[in-house]
C-alpha atoms as a printed R data frame, in Angstrom:
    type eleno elety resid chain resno       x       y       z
1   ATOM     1    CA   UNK     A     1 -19.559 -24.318  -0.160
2   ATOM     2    CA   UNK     A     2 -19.687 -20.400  -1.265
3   ATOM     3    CA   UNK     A     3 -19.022 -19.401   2.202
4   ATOM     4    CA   UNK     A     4 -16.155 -21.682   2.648
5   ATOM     5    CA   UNK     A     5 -14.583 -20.733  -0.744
6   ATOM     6    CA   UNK     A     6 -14.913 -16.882   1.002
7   ATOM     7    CA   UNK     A     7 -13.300 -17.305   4.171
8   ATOM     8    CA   UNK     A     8 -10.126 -19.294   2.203
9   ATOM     9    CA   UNK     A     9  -9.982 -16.233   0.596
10  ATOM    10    CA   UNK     A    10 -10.317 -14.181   3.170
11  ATOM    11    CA   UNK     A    11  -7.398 -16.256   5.053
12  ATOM    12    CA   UNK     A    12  -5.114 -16.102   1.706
13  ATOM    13    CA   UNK     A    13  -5.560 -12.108   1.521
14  ATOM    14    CA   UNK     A    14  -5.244 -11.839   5.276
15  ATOM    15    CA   UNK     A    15  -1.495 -14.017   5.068
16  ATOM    16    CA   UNK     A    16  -0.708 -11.926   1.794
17  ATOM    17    CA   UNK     A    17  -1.184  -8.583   3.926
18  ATOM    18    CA   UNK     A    18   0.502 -10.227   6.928
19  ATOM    19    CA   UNK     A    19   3.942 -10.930   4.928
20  ATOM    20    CA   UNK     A    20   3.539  -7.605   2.444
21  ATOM    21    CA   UNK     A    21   3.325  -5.947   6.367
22  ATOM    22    CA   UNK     A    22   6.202  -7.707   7.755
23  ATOM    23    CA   UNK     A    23   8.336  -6.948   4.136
24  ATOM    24    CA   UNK     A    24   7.807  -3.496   4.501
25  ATOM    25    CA   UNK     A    25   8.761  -3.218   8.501
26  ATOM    26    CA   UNK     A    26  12.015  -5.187   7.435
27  ATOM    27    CA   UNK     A    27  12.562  -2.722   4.192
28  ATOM    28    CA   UNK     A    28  12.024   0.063   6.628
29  ATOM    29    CA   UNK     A    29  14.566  -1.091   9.309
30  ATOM    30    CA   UNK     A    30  16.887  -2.521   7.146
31  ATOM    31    CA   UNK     A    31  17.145   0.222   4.509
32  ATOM    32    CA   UNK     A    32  19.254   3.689   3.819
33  ATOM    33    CA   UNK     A    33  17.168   6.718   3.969
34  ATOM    34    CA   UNK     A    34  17.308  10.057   2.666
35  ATOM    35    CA   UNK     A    35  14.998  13.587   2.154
36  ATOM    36    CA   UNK     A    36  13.051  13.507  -1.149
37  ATOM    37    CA   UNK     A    37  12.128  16.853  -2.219
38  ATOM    38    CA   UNK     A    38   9.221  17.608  -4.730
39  ATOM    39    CA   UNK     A    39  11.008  18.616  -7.612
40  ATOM    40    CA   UNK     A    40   8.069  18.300 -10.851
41  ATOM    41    CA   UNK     A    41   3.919  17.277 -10.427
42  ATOM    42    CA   UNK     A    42   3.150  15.567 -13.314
43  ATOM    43    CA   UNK     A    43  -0.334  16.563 -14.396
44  ATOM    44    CA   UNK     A    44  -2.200  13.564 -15.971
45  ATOM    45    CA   UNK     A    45  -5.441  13.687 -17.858
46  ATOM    46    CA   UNK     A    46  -8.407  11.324 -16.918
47  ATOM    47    CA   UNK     A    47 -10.441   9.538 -19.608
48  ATOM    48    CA   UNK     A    48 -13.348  11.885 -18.104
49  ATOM    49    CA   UNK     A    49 -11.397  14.517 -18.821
50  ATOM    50    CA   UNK     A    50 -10.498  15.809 -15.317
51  ATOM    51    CA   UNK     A    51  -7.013  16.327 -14.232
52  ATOM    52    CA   UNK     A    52  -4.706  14.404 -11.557
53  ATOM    53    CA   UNK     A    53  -1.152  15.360  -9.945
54  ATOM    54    CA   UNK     A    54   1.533  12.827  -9.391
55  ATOM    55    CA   UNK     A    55   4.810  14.029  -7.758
56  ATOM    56    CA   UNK     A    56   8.373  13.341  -8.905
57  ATOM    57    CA   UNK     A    57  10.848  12.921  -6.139
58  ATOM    58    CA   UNK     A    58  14.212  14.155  -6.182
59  ATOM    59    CA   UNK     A    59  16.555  12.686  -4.120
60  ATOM    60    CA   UNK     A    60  20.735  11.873  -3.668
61  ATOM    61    CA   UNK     A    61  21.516   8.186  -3.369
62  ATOM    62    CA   UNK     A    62  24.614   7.580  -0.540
63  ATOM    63    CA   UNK     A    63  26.728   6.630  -3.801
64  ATOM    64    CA   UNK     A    64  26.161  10.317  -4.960
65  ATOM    65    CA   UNK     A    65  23.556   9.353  -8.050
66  ATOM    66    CA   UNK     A    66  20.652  12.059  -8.057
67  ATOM    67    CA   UNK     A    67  17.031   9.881  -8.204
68  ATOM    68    CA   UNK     A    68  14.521  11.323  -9.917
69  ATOM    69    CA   UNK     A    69  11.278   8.744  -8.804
70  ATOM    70    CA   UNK     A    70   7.414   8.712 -10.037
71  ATOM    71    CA   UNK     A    71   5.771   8.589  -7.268
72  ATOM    72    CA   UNK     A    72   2.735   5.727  -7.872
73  ATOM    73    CA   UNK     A    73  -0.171   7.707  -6.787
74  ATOM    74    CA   UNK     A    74  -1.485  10.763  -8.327
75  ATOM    75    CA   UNK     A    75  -4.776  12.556  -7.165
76  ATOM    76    CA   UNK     A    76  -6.781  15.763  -7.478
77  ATOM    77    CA   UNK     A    77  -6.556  17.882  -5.621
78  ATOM    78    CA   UNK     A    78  -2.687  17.040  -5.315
79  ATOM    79    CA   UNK     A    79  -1.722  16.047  -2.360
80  ATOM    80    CA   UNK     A    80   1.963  17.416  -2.408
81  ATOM    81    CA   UNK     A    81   3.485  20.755  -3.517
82  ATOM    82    CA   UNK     A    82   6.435  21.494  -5.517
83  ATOM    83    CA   UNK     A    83   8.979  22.232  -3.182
84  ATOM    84    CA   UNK     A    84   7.587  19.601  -0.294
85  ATOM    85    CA   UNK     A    85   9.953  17.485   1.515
86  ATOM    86    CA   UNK     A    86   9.349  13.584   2.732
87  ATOM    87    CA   UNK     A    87  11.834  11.080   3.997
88  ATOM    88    CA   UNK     A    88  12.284   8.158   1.200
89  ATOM    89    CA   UNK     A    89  13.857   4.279   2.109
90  ATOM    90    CA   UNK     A    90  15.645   2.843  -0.484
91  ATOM    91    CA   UNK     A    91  17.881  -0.385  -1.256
92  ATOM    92    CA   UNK     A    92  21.687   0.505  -1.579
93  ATOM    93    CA   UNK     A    93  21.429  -2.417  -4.391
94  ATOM    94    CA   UNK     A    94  18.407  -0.242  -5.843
95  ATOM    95    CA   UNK     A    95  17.793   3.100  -4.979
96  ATOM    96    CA   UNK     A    96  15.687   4.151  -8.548
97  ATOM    97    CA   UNK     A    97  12.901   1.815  -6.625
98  ATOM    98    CA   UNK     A    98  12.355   3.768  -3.185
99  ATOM    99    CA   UNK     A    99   9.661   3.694  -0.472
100 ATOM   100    CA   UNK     A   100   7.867   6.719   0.110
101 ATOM   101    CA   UNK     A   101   7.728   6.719   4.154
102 ATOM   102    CA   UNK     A   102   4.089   7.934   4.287
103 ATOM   103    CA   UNK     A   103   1.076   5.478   5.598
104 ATOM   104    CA   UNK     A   104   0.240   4.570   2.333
105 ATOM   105    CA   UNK     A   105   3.398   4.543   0.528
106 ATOM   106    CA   UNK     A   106   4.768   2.100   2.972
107 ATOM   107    CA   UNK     A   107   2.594  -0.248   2.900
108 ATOM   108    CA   UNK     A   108  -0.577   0.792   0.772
109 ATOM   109    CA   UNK     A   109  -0.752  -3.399  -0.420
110 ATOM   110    CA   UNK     A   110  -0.791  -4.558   3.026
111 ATOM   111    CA   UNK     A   111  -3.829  -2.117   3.234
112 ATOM   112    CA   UNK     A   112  -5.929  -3.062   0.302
113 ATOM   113    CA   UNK     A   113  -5.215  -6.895   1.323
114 ATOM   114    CA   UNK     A   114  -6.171  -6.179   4.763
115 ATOM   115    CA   UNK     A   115  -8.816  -4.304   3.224
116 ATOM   116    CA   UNK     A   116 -10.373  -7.104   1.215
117 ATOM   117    CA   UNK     A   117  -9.694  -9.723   3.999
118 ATOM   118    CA   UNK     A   118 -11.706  -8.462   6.723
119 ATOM   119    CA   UNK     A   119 -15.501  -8.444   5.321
120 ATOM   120    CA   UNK     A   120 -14.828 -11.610   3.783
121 ATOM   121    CA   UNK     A   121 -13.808 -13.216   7.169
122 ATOM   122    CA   UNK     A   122 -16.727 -11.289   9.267
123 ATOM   123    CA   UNK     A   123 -19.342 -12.844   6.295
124 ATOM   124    CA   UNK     A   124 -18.114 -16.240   6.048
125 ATOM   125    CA   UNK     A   125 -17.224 -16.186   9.834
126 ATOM   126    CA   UNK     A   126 -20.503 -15.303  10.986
127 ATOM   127    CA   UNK     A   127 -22.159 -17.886   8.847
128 ATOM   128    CA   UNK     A   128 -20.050 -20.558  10.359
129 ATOM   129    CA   UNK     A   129 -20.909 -19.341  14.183
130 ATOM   130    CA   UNK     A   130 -24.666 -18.717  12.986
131 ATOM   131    CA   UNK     A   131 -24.782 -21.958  12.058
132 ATOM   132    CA   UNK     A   132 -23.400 -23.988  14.364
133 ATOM   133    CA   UNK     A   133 -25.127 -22.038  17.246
134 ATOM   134    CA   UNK     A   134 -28.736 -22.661  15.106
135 ATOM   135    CA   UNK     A   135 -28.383 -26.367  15.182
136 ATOM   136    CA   UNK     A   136 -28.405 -26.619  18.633
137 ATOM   137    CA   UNK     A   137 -31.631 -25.304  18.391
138 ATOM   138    CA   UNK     A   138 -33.293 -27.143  15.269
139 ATOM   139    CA   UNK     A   139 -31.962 -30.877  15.924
């Protein structure tokens, strides 16, 4: 029963990253773009005390409104530098909510999904194909 509950699991996170994939391909394709320039890195102090960088994008929508976005991931070392340019997507409807086009800005959810999915289908996968190529054997 345990490994059955794991591999619906692993076929929910598996769909989830499938259509969080496909949303971000059509956002990509569908969407306006424009260069995002590192204009501020946020420095943000850990509960252990250690120190992380987030950027903050600067950008000009096509309607002319400058975009100032929080990018969602910070790290140490930082990974950008004031000054650094990347190309951002963004709805016309909603350009203060843009896409980052890096591998991980575009579709970091997709990842972790896919992420979670796979072990879960190799375990309970493998216990389904171990068993029914044992009881060949033992009946």
């Amino acid at each position: 029963m345990g490994y059955l509950i794991t591999f619906l699991i692993g076929v929910l996170a598996l769909l989830g990253s499938l259509y969080l994939f496909s949303e971000s391909v059509k956002r990509i394709k569908t969407g306006s773009r424009a260069l995002a320039v590192v204009d501020e890195l946020l420095e943000e102090r850990s509960r252990k005390g250690k120190y992380s960088y987030r950027p903050v994008f600067k950008f000009t929508a096509l309607n002319g409104q400058e975009i100032h976005y929080r990018y969602d991931v910070a790290s140490s070392p930082s990974d950008w530098e004031l000054g650094e340019k990347a190309t951002v997507v963004y709805s016309v409807n909603d350009p203060e909510n843009p896409m980052v086009l890096t591998y991980f800005g575009a579709f970091k959810w997709a990842i972790i999904l896919l992420a979670i999915a796979t072990p879960l289908l190799i375990i309970s996968g493998g216990n389904y194909v171990f068993h029914s190529y044992i009881k060949q054997y033992l009946l």
